[in-house]
Backbone bond lengths (Angstrom), bond angles and torsions (degrees), N, CA, C in turn:
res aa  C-N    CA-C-N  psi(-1)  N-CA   C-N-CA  omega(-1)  CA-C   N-CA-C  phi
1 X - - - 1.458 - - 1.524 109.32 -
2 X 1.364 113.34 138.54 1.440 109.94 168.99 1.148 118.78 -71.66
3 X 1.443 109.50 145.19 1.428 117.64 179.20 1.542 122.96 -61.42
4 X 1.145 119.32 -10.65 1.965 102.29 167.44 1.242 96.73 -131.58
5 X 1.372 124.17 37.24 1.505 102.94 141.77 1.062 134.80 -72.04
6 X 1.537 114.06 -25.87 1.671 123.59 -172.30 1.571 107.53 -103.84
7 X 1.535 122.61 26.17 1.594 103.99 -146.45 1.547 97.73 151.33
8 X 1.617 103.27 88.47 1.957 104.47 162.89 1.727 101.08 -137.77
9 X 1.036 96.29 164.61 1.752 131.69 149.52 1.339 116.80 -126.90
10 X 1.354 93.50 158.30 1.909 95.02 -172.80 1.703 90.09 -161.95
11 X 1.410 125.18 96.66 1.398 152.80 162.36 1.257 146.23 -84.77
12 X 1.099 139.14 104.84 1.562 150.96 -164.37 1.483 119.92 -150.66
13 X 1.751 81.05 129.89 1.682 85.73 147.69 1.666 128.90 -72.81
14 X 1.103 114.62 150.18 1.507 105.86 -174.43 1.736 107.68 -153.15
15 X 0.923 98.38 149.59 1.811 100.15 -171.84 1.973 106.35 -169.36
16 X 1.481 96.52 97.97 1.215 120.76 -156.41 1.907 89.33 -72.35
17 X 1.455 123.70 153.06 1.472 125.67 163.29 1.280 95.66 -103.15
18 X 1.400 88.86 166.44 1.833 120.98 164.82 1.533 122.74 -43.50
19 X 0.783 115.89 153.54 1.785 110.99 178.70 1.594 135.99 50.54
20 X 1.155 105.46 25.77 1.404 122.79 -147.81 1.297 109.09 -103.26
21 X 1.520 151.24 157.99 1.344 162.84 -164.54 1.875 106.11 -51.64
22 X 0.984 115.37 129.10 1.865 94.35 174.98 1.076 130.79 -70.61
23 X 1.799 120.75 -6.12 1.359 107.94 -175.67 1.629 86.40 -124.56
24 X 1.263 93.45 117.23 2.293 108.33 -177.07 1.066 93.47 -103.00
25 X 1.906 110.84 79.78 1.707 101.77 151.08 1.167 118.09 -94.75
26 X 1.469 121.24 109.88 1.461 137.23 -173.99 1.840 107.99 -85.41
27 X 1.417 109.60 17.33 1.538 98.91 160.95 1.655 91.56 168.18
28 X 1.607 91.26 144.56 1.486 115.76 178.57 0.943 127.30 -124.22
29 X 1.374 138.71 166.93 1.559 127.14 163.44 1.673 94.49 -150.78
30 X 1.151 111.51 133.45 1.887 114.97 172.73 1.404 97.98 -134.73
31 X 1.291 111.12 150.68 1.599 122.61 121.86 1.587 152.22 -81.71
32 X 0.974 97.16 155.79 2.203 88.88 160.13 1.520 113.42 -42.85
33 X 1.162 129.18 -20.64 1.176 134.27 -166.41 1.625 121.73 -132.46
34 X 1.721 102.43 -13.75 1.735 88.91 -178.08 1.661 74.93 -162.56
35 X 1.694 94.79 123.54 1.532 102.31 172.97 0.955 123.80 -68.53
36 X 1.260 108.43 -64.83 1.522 132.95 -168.57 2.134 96.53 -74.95
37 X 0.993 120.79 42.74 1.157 102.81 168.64 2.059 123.29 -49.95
38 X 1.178 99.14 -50.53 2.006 129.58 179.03 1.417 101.69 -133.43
39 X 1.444 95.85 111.37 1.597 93.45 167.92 1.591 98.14 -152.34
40 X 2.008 103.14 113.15 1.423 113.34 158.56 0.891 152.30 -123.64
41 X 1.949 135.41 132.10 1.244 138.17 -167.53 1.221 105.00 -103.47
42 X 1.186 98.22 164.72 1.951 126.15 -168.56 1.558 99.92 -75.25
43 X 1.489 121.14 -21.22 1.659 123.72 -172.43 1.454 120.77 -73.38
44 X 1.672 107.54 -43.21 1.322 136.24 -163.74 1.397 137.66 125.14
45 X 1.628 90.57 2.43 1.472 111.08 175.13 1.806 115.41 -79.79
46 X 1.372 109.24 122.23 1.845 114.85 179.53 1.126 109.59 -120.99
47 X 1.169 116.80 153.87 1.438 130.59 163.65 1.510 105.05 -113.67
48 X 1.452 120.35 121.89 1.467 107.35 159.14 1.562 113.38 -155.77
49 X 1.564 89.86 120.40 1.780 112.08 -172.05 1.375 104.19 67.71
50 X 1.431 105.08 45.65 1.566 119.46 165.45 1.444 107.89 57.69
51 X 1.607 121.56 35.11 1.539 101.10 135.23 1.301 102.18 -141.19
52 X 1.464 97.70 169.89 1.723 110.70 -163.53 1.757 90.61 -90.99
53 X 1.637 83.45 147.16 2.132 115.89 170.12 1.724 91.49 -114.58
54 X 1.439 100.26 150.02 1.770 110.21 172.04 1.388 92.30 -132.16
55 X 1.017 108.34 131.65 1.845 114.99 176.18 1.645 93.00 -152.12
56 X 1.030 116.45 32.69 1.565 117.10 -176.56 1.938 90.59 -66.35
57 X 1.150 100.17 -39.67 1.935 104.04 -161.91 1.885 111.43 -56.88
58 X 1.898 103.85 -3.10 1.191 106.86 -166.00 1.965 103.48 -136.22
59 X 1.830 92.79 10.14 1.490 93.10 163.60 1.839 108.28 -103.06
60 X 1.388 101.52 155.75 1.714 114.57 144.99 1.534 123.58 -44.12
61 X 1.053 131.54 107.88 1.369 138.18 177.95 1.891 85.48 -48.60
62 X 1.553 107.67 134.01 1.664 110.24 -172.18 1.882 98.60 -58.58
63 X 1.608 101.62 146.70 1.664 73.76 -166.70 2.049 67.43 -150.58
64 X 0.894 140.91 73.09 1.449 147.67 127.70 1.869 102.11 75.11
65 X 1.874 112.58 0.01 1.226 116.87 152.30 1.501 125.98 -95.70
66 X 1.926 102.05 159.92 1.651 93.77 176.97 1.291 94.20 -72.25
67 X 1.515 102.47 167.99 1.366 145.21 169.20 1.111 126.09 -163.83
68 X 1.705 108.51 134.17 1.584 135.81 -140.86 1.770 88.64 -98.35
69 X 1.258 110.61 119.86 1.375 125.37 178.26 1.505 107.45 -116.56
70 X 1.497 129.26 155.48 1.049 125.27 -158.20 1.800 103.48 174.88
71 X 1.425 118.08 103.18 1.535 119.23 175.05 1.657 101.83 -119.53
72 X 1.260 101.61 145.97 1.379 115.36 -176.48 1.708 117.46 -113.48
73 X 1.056 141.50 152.65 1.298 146.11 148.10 1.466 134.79 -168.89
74 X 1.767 85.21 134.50 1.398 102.57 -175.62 1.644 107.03 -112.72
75 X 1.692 89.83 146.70 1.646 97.18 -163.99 1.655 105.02 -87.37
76 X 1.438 120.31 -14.37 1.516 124.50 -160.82 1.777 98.36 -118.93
77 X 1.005 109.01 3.89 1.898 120.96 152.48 1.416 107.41 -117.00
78 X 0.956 133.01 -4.37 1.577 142.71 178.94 1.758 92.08 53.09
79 X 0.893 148.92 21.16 1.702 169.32 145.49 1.337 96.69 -23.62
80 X 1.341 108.96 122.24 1.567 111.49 163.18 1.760 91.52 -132.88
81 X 1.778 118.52 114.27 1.488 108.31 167.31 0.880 92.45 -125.30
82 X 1.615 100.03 150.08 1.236 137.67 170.16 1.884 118.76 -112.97
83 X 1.265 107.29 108.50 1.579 127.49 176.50 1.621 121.52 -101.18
84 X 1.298 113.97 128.84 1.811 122.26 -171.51 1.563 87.73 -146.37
85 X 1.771 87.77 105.26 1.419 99.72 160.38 1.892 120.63 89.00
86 X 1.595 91.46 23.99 1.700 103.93 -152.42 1.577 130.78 57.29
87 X 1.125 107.67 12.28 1.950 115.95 173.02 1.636 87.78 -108.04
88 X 1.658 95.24 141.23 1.177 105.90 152.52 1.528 129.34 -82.73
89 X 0.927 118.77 116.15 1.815 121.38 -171.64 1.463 118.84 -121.89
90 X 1.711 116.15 30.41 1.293 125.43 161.57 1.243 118.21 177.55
91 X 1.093 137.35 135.86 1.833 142.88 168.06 1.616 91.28 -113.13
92 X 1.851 96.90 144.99 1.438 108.32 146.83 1.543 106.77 -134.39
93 X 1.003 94.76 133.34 1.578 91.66 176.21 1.843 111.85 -109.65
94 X 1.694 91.01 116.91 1.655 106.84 -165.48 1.433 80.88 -55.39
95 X 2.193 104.41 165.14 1.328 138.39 170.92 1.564 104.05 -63.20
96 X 1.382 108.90 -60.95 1.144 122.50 -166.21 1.258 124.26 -101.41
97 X 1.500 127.62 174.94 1.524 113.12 172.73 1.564 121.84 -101.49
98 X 1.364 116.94 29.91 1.409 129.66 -174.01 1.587 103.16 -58.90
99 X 1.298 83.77 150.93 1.783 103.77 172.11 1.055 140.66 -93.38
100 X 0.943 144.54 170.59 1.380 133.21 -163.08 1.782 91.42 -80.91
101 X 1.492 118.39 153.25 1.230 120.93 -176.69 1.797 109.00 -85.04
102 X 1.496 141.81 155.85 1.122 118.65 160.66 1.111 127.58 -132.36
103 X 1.412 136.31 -177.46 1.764 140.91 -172.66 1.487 101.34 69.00
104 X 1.413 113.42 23.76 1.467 111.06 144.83 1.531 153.51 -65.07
105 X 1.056 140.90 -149.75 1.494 125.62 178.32 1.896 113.20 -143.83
106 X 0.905 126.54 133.68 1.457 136.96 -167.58 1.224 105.34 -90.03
107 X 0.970 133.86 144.30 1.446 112.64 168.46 2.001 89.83 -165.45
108 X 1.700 99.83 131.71 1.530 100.33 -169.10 1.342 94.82 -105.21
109 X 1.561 110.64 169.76 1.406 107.99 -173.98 1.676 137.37 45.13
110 X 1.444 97.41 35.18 1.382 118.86 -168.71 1.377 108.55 -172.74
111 X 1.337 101.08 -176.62 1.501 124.86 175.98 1.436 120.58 -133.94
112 X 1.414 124.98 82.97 1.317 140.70 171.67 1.771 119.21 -32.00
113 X 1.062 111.82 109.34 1.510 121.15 163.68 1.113 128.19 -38.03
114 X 1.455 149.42 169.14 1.163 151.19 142.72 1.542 128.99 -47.95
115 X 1.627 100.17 -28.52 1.158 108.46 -178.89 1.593 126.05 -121.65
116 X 1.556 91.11 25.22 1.767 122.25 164.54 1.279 101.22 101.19
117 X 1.419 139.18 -34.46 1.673 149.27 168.91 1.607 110.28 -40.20
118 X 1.057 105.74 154.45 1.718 129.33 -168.93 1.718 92.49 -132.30
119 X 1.053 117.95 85.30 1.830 128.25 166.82 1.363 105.68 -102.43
120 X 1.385 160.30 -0.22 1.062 141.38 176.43 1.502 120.23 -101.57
121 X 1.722 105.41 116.19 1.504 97.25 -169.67 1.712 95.49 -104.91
122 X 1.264 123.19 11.81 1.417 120.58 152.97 1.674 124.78 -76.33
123 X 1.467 118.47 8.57 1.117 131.72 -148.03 1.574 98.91 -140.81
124 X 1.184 122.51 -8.77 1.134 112.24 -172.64 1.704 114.05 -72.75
125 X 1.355 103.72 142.58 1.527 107.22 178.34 1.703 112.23 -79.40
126 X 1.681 101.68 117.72 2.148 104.39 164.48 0.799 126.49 -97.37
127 X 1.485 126.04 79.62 1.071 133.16 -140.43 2.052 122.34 -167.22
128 X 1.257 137.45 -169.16 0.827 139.34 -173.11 1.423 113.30 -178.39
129 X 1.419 94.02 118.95 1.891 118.97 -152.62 1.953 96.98 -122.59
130 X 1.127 95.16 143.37 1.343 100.66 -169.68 1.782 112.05 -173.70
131 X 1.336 102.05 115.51 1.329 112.81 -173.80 1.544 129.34 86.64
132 X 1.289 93.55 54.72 1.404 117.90 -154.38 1.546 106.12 -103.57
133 X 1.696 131.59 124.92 0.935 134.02 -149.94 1.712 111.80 -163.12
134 X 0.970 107.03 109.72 1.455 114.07 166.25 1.662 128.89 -96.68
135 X 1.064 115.11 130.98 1.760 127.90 -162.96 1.672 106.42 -139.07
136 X 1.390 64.22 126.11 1.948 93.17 179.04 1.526 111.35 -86.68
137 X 1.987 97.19 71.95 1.180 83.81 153.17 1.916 68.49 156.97
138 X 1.765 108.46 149.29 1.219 103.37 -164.41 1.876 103.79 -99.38
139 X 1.568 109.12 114.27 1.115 131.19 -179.49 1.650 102.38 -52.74
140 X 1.510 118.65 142.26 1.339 131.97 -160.68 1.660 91.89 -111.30
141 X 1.242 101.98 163.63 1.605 114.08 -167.32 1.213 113.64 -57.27
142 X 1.418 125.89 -64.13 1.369 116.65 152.23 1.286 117.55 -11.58
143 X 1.290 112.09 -97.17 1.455 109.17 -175.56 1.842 122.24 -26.16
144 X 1.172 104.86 -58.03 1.930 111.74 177.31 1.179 116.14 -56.56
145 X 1.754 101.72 -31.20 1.988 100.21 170.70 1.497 117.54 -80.82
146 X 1.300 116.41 -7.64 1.514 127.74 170.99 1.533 122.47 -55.02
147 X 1.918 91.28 -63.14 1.278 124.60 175.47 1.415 116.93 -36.25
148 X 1.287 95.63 -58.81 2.047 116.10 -175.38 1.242 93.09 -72.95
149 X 1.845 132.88 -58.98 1.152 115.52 -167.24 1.512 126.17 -35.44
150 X 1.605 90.77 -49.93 1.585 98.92 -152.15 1.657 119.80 -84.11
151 X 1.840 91.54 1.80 1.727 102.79 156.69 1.707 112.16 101.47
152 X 1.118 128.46 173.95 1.546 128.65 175.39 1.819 107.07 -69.26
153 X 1.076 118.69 -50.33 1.493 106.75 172.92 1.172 130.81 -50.17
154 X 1.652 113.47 -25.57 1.602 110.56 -155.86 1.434 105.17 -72.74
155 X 1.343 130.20 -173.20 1.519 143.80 -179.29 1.569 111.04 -144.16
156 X 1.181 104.52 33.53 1.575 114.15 172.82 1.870 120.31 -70.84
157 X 1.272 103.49 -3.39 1.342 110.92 -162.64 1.734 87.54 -97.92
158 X 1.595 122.50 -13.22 1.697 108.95 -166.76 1.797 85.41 -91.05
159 X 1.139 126.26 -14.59 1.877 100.19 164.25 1.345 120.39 -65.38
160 X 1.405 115.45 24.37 1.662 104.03 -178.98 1.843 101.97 -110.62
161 X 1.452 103.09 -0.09 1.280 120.59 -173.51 1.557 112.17 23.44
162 X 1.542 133.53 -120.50 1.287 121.05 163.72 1.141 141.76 -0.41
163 X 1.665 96.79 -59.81 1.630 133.44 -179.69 1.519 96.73 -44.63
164 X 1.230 127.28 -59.95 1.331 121.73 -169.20 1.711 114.37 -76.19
165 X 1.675 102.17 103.86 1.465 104.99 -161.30 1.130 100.37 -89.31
166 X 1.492 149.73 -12.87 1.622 166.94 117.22 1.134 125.19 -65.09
167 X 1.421 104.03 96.11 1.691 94.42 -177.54 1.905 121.23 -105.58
168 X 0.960 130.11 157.88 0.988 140.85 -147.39 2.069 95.51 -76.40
169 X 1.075 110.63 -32.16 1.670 122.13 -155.70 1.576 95.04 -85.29
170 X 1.846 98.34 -29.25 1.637 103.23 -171.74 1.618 104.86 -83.84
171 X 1.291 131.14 -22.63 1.619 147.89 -166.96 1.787 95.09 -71.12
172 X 1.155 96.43 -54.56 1.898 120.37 -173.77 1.875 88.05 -49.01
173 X 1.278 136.04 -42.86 1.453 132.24 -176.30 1.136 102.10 -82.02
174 X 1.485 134.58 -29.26 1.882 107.39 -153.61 1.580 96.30 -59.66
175 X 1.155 96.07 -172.16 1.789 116.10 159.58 1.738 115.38 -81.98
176 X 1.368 88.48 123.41 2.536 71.98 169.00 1.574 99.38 -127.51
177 X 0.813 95.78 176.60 1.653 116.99 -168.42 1.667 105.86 -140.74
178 X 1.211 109.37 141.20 1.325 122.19 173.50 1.625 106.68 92.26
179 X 1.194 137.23 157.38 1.043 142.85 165.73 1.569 133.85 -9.71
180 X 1.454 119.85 44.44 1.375 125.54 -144.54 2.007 95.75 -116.97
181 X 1.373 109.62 137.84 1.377 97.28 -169.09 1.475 87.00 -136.35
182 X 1.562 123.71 -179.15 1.325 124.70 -163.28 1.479 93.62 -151.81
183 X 1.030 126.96 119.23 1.157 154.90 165.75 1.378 155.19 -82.07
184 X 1.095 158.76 89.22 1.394 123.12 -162.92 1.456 134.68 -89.91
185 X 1.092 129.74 144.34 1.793 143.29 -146.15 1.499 83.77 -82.66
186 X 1.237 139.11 -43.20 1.553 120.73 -157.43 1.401 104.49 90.49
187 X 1.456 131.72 38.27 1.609 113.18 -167.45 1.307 101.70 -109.63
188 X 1.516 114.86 -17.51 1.321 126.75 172.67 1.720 100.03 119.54
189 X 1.253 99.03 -150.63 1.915 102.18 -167.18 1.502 115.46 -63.20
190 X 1.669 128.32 -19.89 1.246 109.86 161.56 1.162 137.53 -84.51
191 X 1.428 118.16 173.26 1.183 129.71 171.24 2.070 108.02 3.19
192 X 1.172 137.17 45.93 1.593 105.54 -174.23 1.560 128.16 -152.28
193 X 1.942 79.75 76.18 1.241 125.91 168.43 1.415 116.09 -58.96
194 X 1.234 144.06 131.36 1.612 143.01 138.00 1.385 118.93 -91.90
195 X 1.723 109.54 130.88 1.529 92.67 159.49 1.676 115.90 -101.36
């Protein structure tokens, strides 16, 4: 079995700019078969296993600071949480016990197609994401209030070793396309790049 079918997190810093697209989905996940599998914005808007959560009423209007984002899910609580800022500020609990779908496509600062393509330039994320990490296996409140506590510099997320099935150092290598710039966070000598 793959490792986040039964059991993910998906974590970022995020800090939306000025003038920027209205819908900031700063991370996706689709299939051949279900787009919207994971789909997240900087507002409070989610997609997960293709239906939409609104928790906008419990985000920061994007206002040119980071902010610690953090969705959880477990397949055997059917649990979908959603965390802004290390507080939890929404549960959905899926109908069913479906799994996460797989041999899909990621795509950050966008919204991934059905047929692996990124076409929406109404969708593009203005913004700056940094420390971005996916974990096989859904991180408990504690843990997400750690994360945020301990700020954009910290490296509290490399004790999940394994656990972290996306790591942030490996994201910094893929290839991107479209308007993507690289930056540095100010964290000092590690890893702390933004794109």
């Amino acid at each position: 079995m793959h490792p986040l079918q039964e059991a993910f997190s998906v974590c970022s810093w995020i800090r939306r700019l000025p003038n920027s697209a209205p819908y900031q989905y700063w991370f996706s996940y689709g299939t051949s078969t279900v787009q919207n599998e994971i789909l997240m914005r900087d507002d409070g808007v989610y997609w997960i296993l293709n239906e939409r959560a609104d928790f906008m009423a419990s985000v920061t209007d994007p206002d040119e600071k980071w902010r610690h984002h953090c969705v959880t899910w477990d397949s055997s609580s059917r649990k979908f949480k959603v965390y802004y800022e290390g507080v939890l500020i929404g549960t959905v609990t899926h109908p069913s016990s479906r799994k996460l779908g797989l041999g899909g496509k990621i795509a950050l600062g966008n919204i991934v197609a059905k047929n692996g393509l990124v076409t929406r330039s109404d969708y593009i994320f203005g913004g700056e994401m940094y420390r971005l990490n996916v974990f096989s296996k859904a991180l408990n409140g504690t843990e997400v209030k750690l994360m945020a506590e301990d700020g954009l510099c910290s490296d509290v997320e490399e004790q999940y070793g394994l656990r972290r099935y996306i790591r942030w150092e490996d994201v910094l290598k893929e290839r991107r396309s479209g308007n993507v710039t690289e930056i540095d966070a100010g964290c000092g000598p590690r890893e702390s790049h933004v794109i």
